[in-house]
Biotite code that builds the C-alpha atoms (Angstrom):
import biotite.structure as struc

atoms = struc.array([
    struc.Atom([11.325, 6.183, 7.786], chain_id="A", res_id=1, res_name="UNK", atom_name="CA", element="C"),
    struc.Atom([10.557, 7.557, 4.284], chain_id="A", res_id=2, res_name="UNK", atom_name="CA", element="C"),
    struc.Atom([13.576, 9.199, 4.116], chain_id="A", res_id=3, res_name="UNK", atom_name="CA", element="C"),
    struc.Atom([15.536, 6.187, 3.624], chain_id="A", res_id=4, res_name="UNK", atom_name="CA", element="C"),
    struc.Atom([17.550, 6.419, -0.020], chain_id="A", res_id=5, res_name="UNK", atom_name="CA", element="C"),
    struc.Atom([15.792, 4.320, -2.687], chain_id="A", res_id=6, res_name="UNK", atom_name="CA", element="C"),
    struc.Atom([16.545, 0.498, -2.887], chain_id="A", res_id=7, res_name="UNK", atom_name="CA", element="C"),
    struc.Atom([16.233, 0.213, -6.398], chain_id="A", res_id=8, res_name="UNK", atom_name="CA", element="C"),
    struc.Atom([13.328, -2.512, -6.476], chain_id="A", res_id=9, res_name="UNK", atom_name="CA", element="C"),
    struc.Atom([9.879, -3.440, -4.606], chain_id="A", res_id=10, res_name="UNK", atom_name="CA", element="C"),
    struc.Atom([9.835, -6.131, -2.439], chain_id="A", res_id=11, res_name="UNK", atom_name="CA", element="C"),
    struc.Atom([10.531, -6.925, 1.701], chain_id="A", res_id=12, res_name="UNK", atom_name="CA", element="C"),
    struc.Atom([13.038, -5.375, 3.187], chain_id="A", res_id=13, res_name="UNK", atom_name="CA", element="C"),
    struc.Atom([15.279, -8.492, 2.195], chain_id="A", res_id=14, res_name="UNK", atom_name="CA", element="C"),
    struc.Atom([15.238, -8.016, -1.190], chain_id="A", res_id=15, res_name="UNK", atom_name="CA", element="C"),
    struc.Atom([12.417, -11.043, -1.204], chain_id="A", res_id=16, res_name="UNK", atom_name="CA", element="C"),
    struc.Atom([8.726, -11.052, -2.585], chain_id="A", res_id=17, res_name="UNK", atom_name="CA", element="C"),
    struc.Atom([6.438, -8.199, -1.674], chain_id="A", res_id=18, res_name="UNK", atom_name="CA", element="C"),
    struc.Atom([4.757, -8.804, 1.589], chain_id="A", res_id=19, res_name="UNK", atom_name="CA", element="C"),
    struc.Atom([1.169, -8.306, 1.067], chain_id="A", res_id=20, res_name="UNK", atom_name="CA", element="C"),
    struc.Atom([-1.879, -10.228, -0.002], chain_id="A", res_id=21, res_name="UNK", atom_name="CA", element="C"),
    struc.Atom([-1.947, -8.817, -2.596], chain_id="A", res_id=22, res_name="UNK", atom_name="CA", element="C"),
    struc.Atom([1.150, -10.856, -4.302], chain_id="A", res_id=23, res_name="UNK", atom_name="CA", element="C"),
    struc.Atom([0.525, -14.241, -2.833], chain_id="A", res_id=24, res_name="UNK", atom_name="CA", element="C"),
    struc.Atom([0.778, -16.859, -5.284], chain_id="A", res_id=25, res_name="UNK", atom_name="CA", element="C"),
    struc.Atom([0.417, -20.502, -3.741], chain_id="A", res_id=26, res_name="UNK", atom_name="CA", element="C"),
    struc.Atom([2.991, -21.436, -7.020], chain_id="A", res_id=27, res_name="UNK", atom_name="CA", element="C"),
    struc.Atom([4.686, -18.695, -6.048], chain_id="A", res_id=28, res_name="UNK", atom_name="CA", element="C"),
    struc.Atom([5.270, -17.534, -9.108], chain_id="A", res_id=29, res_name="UNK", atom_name="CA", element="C"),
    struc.Atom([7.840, -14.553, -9.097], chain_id="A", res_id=30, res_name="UNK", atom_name="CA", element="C"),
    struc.Atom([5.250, -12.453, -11.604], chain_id="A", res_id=31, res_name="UNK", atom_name="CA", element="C"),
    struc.Atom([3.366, -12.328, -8.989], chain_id="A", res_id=32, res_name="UNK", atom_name="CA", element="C"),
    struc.Atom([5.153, -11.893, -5.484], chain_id="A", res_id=33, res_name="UNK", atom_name="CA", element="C"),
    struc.Atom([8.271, -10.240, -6.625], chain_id="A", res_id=34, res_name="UNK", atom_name="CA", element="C"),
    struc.Atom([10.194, -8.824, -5.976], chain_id="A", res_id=35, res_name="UNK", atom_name="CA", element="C"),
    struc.Atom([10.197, -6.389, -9.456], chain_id="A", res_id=36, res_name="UNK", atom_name="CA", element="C"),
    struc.Atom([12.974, -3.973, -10.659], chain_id="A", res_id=37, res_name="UNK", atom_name="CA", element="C"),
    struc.Atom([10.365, -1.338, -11.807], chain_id="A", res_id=38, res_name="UNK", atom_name="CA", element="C"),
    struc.Atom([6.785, -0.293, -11.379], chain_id="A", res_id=39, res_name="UNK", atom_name="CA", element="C"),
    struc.Atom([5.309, -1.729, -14.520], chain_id="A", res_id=40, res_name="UNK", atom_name="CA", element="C"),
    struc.Atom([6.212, -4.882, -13.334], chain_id="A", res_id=41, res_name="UNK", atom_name="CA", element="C"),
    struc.Atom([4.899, -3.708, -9.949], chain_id="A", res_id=42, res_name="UNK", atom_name="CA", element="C"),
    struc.Atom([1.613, -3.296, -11.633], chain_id="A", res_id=43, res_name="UNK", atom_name="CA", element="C"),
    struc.Atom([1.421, -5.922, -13.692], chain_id="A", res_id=44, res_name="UNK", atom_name="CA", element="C"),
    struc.Atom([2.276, -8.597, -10.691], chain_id="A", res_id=45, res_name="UNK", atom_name="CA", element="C"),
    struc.Atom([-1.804, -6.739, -8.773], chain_id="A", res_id=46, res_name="UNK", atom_name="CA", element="C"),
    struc.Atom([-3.159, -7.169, -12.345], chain_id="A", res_id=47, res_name="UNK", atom_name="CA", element="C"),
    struc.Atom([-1.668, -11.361, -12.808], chain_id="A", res_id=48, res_name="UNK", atom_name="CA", element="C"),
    struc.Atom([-2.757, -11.839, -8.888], chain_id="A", res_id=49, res_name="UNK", atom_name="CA", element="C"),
    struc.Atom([-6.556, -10.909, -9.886], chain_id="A", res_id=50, res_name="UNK", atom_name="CA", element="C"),
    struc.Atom([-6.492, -12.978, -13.205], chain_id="A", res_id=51, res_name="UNK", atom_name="CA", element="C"),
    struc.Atom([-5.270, -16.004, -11.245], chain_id="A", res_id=52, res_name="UNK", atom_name="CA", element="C"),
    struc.Atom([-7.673, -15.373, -8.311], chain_id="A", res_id=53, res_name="UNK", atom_name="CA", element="C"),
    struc.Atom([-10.691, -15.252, -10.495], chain_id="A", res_id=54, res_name="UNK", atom_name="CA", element="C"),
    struc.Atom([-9.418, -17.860, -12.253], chain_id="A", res_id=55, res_name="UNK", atom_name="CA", element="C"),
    struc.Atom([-9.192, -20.382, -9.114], chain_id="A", res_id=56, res_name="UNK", atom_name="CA", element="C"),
    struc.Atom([-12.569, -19.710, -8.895], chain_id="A", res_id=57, res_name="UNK", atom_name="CA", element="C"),
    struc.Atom([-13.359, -20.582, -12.217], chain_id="A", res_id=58, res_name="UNK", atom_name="CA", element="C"),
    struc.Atom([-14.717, -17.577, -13.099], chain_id="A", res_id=59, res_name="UNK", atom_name="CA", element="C"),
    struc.Atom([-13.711, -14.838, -15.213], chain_id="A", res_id=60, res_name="UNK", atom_name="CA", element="C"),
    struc.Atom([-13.308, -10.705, -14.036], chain_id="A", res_id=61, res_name="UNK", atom_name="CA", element="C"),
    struc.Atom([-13.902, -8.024, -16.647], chain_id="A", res_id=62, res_name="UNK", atom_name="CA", element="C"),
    struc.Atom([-12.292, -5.572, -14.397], chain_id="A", res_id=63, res_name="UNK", atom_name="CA", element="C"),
    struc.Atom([-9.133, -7.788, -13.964], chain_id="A", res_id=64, res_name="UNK", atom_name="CA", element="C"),
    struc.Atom([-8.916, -7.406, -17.663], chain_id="A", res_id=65, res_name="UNK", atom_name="CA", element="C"),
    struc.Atom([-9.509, -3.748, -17.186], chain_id="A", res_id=66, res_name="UNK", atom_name="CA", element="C"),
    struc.Atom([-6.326, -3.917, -14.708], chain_id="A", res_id=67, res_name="UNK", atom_name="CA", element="C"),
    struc.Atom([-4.036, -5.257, -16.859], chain_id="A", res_id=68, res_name="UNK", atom_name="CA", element="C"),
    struc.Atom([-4.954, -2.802, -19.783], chain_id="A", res_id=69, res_name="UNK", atom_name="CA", element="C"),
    struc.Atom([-4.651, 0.396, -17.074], chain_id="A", res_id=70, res_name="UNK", atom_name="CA", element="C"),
    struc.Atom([-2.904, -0.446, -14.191], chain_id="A", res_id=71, res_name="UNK", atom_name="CA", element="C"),
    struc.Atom([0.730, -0.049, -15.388], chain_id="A", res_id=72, res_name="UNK", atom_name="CA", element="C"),
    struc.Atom([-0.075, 2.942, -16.850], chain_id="A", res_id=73, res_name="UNK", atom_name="CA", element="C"),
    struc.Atom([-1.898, 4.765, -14.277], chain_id="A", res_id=74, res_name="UNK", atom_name="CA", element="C"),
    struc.Atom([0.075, 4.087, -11.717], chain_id="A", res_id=75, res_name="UNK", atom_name="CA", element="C"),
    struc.Atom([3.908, 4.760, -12.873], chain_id="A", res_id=76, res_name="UNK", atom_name="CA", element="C"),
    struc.Atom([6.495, 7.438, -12.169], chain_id="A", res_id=77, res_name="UNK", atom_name="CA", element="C"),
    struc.Atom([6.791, 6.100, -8.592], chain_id="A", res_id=78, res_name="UNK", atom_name="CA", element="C"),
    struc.Atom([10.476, 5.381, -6.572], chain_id="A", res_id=79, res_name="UNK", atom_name="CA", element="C"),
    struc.Atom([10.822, 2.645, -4.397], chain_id="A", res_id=80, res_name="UNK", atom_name="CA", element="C"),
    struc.Atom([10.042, 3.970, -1.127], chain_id="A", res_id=81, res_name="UNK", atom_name="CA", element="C"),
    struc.Atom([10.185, 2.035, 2.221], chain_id="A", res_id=82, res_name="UNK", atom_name="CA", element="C"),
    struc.Atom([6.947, 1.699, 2.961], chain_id="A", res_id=83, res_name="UNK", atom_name="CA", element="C"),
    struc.Atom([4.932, 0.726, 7.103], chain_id="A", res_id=84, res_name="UNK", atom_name="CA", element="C"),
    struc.Atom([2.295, -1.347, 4.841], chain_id="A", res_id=85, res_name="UNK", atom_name="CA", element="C"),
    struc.Atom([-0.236, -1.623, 6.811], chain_id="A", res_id=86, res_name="UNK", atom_name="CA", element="C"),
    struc.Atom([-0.845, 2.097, 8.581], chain_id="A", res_id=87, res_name="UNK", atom_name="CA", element="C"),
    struc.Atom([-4.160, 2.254, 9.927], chain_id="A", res_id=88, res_name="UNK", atom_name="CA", element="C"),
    struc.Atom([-5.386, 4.139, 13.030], chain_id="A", res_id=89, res_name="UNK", atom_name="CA", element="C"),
    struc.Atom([-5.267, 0.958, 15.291], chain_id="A", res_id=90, res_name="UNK", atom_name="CA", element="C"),
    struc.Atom([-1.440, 0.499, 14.514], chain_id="A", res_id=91, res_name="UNK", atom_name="CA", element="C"),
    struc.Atom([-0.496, 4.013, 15.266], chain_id="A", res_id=92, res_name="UNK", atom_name="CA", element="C"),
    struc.Atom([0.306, 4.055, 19.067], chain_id="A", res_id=93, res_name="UNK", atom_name="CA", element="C"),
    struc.Atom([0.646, 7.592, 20.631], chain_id="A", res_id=94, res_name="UNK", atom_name="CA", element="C"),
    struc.Atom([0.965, 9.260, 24.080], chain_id="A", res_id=95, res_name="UNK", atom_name="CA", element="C"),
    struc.Atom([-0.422, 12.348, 25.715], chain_id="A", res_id=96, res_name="UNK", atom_name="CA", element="C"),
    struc.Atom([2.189, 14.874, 26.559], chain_id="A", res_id=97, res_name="UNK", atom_name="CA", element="C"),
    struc.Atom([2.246, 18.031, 28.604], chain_id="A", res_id=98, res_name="UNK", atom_name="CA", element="C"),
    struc.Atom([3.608, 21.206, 27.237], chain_id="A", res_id=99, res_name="UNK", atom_name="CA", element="C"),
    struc.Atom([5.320, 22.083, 30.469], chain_id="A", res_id=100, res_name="UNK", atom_name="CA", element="C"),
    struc.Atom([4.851, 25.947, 29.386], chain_id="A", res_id=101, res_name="UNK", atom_name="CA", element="C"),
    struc.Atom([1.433, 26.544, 28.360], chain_id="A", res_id=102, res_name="UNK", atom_name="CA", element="C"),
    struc.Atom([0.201, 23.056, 30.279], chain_id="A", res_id=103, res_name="UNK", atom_name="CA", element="C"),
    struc.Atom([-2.023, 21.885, 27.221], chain_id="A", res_id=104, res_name="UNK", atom_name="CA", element="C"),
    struc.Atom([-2.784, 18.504, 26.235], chain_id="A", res_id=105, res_name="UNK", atom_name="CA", element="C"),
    struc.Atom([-1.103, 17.093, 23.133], chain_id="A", res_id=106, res_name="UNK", atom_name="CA", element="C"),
    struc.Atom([-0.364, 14.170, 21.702], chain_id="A", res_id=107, res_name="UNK", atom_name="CA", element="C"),
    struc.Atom([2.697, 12.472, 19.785], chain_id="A", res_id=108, res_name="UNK", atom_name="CA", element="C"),
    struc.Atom([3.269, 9.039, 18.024], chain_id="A", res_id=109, res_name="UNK", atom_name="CA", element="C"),
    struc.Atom([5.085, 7.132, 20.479], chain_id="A", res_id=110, res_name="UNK", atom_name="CA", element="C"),
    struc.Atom([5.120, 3.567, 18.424], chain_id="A", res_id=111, res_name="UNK", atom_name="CA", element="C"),
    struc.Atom([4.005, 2.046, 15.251], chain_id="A", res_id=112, res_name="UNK", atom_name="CA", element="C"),
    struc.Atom([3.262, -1.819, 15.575], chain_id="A", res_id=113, res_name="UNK", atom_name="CA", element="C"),
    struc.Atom([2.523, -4.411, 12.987], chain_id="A", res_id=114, res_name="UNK", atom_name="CA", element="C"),
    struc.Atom([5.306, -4.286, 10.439], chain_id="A", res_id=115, res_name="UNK", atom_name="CA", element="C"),
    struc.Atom([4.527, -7.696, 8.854], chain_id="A", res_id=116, res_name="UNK", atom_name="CA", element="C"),
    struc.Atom([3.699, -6.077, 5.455], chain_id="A", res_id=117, res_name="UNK", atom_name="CA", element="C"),
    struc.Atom([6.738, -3.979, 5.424], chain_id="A", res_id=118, res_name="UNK", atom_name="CA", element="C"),
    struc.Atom([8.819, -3.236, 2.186], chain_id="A", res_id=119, res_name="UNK", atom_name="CA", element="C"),
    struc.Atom([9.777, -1.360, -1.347], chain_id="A", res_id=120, res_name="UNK", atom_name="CA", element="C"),
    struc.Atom([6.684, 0.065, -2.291], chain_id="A", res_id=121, res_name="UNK", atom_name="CA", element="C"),
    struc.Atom([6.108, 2.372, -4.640], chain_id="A", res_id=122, res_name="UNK", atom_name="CA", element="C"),
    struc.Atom([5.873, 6.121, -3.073], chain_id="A", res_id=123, res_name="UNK", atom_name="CA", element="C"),
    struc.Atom([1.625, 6.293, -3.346], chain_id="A", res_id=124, res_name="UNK", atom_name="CA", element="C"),
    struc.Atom([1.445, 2.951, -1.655], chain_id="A", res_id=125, res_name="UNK", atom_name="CA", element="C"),
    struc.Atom([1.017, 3.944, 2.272], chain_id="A", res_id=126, res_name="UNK", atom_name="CA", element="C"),
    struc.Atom([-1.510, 6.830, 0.938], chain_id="A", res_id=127, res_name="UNK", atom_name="CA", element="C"),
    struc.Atom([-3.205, 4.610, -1.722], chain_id="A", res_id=128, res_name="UNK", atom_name="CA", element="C"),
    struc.Atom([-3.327, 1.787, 0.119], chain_id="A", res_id=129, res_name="UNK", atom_name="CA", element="C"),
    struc.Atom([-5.391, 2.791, 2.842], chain_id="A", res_id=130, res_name="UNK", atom_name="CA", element="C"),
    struc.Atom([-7.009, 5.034, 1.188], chain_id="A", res_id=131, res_name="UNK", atom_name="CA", element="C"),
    struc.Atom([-10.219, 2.485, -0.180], chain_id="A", res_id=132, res_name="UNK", atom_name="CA", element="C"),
    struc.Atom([-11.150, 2.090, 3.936], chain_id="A", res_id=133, res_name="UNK", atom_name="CA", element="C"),
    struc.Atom([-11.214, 5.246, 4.681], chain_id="A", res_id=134, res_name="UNK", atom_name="CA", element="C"),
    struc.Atom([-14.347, 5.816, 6.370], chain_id="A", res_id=135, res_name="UNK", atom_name="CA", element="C"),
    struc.Atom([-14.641, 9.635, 5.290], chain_id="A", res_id=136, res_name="UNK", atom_name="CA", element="C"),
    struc.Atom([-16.503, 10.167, 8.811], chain_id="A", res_id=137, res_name="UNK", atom_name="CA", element="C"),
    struc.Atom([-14.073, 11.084, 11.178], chain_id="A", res_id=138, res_name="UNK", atom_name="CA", element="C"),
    struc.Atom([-10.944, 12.773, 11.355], chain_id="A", res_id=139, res_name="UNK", atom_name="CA", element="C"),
    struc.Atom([-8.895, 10.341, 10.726], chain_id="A", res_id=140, res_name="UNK", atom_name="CA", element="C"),
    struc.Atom([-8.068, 10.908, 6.451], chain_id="A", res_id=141, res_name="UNK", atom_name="CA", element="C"),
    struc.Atom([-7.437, 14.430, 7.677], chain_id="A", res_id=142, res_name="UNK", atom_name="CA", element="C"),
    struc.Atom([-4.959, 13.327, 9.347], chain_id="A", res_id=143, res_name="UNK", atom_name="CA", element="C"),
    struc.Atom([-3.604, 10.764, 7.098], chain_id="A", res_id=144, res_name="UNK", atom_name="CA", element="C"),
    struc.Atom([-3.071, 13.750, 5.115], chain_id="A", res_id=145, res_name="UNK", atom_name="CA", element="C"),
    struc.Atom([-0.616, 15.390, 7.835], chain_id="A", res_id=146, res_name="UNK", atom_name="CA", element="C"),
    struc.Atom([1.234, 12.417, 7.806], chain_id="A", res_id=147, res_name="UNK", atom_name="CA", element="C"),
    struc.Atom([1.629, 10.931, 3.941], chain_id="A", res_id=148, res_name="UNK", atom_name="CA", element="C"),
    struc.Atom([2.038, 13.171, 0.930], chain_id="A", res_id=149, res_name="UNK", atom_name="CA", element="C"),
    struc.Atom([-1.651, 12.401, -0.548], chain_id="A", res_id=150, res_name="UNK", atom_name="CA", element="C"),
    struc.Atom([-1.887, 10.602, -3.939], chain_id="A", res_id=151, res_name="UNK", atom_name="CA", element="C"),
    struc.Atom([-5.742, 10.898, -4.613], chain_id="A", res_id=152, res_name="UNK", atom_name="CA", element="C"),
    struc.Atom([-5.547, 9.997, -8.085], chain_id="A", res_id=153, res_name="UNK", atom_name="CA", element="C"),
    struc.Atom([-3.492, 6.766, -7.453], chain_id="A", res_id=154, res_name="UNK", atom_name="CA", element="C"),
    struc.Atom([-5.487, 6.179, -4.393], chain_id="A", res_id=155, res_name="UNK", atom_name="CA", element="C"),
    struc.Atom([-9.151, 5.668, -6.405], chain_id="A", res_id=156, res_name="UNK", atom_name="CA", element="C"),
    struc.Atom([-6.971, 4.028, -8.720], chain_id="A", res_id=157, res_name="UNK", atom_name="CA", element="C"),
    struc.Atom([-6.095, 1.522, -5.599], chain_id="A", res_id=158, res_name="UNK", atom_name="CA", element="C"),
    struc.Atom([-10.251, 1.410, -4.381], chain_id="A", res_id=159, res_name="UNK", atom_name="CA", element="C"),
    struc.Atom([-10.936, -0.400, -8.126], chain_id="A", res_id=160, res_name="UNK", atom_name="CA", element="C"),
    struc.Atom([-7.893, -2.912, -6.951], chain_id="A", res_id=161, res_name="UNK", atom_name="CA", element="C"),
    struc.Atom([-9.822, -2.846, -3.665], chain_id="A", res_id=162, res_name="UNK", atom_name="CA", element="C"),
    struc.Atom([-12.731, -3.716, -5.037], chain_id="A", res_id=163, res_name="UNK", atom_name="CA", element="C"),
    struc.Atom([-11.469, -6.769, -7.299], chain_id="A", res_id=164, res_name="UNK", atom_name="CA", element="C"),
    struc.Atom([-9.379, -8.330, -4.834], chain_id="A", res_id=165, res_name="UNK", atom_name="CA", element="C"),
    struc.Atom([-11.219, -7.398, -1.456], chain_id="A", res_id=166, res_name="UNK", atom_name="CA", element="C"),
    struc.Atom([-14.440, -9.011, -2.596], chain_id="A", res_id=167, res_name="UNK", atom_name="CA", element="C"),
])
């Protein structure tokens, strides 16, 4: 699945607004859900999404200011990639399967279900994203690691957008 060739923006799979919460707009304005020729704008559309959300609550976020100083920059130099969205150990679906030669017990992903936030992303996003829940406890961001080329830098870069928008 992330072998498909580059589509040349972020966004659904229909060329439409990024499908995640974290580019809803209820004006939906394009700044904000997409979808964006290039990452900057990528950025820029997480950084807008926490201004306005802070702003709806008529308050006011010194780290959504620190977002759209840094995010842009820190997170750049990333293709389009199509991207699950939403990979987390209760949407991975996987069988038990015999080796019929040395009859041990392994296991295979048979299905992945819950494609709703499926898209462009850019190539840290299935790493990053899930990386601020990762519990750190059990094996599970081990194997994350087996799956998705790791991007730890963008990832704590993505726990700080965690921690604005998630609150």
């Amino acid at each position: 699945m992330r072998a498909l060739p580059s589509s040349g923006f972020y966004g659904s799979i229909n060329r439409g607004p990024v499908p995640h919460r974290y580019f809803f707009s209820r004006e939906k304005d394009p700044a904000i859900t997409g979808p964006f020729q290039t990452e900057e704008q990528f950025g820029r559309a997480i950084a807008l999404r926490s201004k306005t959300m802070w702003s709806e609550l008529n308050s006011h976020s010194f780290l959504s200011d620190y977002l759209a100083r840094h995010l842009p920059s820190a997170l750049r130099d990333h293709p389009p990639m199509f991207t699950h969205g939403d990979l987390y150990r209760e949407n991975v679906l996987v069988r038990k399967v015999v080796d019929s030669v040395t009859n041990e017990e392994e296991y295979e992903v048979a299905a992945l279900v819950d494609w709703e936030a499926a898209g462009w992303y850019p190539s840290y996003w299935e790493y990053a994203h899930i990386f601020p829940l990762l519990q750190w406890i059990g094996d599970w961001p081990a194997y994350v690691e087996k799956i998705l080329d790791p991007f730890p830098l963008e990832g704590t870069m993505m726990r700080v957008v965690f921690s604005d928008l998630e609150f």
